[in-house]
Residue frames as qw, qx, qy, qz and C-alpha x, y, z in Angstrom:
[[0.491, 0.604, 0.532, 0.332, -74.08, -65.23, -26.21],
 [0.409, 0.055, 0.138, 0.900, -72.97, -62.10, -27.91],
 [0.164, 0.639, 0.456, -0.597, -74.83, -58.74, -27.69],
 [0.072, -0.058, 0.671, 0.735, -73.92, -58.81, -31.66],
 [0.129, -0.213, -0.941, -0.229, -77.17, -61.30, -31.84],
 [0.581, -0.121, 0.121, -0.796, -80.57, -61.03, -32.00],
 [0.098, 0.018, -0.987, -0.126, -82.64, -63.88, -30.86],
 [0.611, 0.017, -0.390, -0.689, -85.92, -64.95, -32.77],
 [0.320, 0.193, 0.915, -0.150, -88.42, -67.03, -31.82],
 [0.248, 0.358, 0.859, 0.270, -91.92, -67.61, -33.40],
 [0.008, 0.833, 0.523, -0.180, -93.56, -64.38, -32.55],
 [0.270, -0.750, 0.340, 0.499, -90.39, -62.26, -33.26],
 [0.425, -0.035, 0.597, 0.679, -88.96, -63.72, -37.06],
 [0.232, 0.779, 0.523, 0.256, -91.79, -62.42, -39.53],
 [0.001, 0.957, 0.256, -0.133, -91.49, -59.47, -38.20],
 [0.556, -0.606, 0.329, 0.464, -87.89, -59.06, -37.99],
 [0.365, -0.348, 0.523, 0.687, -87.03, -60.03, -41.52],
 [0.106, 0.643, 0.526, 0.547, -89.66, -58.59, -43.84],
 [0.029, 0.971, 0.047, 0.231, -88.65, -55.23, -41.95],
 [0.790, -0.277, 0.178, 0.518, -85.01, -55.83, -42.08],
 [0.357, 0.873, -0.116, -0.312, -83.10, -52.86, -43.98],
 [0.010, 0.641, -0.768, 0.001, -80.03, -54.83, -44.24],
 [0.690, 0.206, -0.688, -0.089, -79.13, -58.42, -44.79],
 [0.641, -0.419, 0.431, -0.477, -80.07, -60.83, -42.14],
 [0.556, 0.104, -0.824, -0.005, -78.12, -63.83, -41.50],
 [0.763, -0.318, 0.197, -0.527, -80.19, -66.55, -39.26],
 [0.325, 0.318, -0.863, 0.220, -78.47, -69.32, -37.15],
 [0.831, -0.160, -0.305, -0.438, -80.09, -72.16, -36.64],
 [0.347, 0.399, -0.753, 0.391, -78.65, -74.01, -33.57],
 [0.758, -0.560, -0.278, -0.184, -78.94, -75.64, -29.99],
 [0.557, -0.720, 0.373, -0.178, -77.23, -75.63, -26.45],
 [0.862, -0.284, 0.399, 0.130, -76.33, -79.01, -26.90],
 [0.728, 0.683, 0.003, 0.061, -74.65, -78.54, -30.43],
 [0.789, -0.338, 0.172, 0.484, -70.87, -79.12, -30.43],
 [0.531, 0.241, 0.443, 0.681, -70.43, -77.56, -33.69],
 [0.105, -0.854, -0.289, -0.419, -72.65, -74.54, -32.75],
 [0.580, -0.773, -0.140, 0.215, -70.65, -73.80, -29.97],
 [0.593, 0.004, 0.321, 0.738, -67.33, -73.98, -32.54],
 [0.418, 0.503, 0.358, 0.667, -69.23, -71.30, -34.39],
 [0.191, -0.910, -0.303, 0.210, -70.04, -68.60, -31.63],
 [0.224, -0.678, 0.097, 0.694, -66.47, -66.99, -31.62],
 [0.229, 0.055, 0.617, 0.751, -66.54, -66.82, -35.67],
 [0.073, -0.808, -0.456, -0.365, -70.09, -65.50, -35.60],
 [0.393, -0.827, -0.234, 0.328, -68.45, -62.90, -33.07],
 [0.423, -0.150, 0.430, 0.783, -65.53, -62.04, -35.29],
 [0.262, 0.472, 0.633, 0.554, -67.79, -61.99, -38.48],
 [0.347, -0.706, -0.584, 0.198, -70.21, -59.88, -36.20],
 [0.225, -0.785, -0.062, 0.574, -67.69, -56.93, -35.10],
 [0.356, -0.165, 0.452, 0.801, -66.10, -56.99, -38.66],
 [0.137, -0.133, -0.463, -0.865, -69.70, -56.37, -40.71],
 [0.071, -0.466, -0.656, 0.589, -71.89, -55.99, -37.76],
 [0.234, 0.474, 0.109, -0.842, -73.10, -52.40, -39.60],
 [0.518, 0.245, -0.407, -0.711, -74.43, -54.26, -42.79],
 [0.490, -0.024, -0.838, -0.238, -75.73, -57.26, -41.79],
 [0.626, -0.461, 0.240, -0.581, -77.96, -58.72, -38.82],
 [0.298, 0.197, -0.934, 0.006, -77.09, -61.74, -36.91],
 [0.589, -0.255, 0.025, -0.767, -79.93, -63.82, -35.53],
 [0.180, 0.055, -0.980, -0.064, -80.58, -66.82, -33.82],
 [0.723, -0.138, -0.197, -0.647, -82.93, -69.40, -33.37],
 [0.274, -0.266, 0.856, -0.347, -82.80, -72.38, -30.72],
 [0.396, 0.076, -0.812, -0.421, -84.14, -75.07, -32.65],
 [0.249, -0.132, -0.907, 0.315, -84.86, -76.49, -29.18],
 [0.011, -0.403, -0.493, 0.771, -86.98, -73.71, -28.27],
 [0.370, 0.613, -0.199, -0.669, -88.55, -72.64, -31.62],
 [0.616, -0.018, 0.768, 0.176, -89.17, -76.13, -33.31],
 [0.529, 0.727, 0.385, -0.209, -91.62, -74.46, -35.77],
 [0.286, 0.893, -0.242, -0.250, -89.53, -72.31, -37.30],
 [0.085, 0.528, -0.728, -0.430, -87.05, -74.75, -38.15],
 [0.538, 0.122, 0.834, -0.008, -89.36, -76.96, -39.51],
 [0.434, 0.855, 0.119, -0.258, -90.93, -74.07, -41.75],
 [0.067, 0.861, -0.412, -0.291, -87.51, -73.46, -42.78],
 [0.957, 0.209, -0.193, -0.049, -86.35, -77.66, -43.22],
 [0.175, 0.606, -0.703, 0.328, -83.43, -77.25, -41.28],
 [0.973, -0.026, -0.147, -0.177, -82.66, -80.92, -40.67],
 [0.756, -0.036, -0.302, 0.580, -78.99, -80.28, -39.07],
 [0.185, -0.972, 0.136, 0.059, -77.17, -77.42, -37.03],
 [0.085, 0.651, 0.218, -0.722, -75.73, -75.33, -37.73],
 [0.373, 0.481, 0.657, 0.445, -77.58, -74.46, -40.49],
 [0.044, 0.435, -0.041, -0.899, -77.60, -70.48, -41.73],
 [0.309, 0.731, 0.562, 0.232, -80.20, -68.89, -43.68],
 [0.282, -0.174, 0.001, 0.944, -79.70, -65.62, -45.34],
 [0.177, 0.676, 0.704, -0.126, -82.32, -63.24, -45.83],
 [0.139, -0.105, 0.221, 0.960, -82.43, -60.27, -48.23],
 [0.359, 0.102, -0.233, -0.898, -85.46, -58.25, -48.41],
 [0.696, -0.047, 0.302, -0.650, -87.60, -60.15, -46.44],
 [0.842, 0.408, -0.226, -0.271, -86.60, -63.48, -48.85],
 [0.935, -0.140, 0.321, 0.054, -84.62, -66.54, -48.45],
 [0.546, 0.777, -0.314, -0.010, -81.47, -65.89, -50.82],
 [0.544, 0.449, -0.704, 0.084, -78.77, -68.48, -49.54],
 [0.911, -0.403, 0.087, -0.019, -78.19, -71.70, -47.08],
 [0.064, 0.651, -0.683, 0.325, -75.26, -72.31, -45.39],
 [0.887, -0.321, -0.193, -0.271, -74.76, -75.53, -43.58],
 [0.826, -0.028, -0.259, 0.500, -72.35, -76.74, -41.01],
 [0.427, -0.813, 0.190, 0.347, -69.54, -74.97, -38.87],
 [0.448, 0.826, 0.032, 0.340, -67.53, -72.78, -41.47],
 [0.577, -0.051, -0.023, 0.815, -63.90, -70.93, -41.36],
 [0.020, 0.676, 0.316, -0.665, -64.80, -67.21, -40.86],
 [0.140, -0.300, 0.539, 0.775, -62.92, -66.54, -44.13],
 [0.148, 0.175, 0.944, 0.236, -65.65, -68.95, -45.67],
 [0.035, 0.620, 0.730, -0.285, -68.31, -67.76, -44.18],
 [0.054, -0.527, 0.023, 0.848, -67.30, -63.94, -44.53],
 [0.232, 0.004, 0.883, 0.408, -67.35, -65.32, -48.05],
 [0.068, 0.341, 0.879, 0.328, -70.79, -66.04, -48.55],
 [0.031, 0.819, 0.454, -0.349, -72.39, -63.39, -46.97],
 [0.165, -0.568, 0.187, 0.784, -70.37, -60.90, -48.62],
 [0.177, 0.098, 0.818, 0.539, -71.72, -62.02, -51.80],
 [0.039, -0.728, -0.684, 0.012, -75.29, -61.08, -51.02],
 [0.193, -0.731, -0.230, 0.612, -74.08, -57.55, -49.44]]
């Protein structure tokens, strides 16, 4: 895993993004996830290209059921963007960087 990433678990999100200065995208995923594995080197790309305005985070579904039940993620990979401590877009699925680059940039 990339030293881009931060990884959240139950005792660690709250805190993280309601004292985020910066947009915080959260990736919802697992070991076993074929399509989460497709998206590591594009979350590494995305990562070095707007690494300084954004936060990347995961969460191991496997390890951290709660939190994606709080959240309803009901597939991986399943992004959640956070702006000011707030929910402000879902992503779902493994994504072209372009795509992705895309939607976050929209928030930034």
């Amino acid at each position: 895993m990339s030293q881009f990433f931060l990884n959240l678990d139950t005792q660690t999100f709250d805190e993280v993004i309601k004292g985020a200065q910066k947009l915080v995208l959260v990736d919802f995923w697992a070991e076993w996830c074929g399509p989460c594995k497709a998206m590591e080197p594009v979350l590494d790309s995305v990562a070095s290209e707007i690494g300084s305005d954004v936060i990347i985070a995961k969460v191991n579904v496997d390890h951290n059921p709660e939190l994606a039940n709080r959240f309803q993620v009901m597939a991986i990979p399943t992004f959640l963007l956070f702006k000011d401590g707030q929910e402000v877009a879902r992503i779902r699925g493994a994504l072209p960087k372009d795509q992705l680059l895309s939607k976050i940039q929209a928030y930034l």
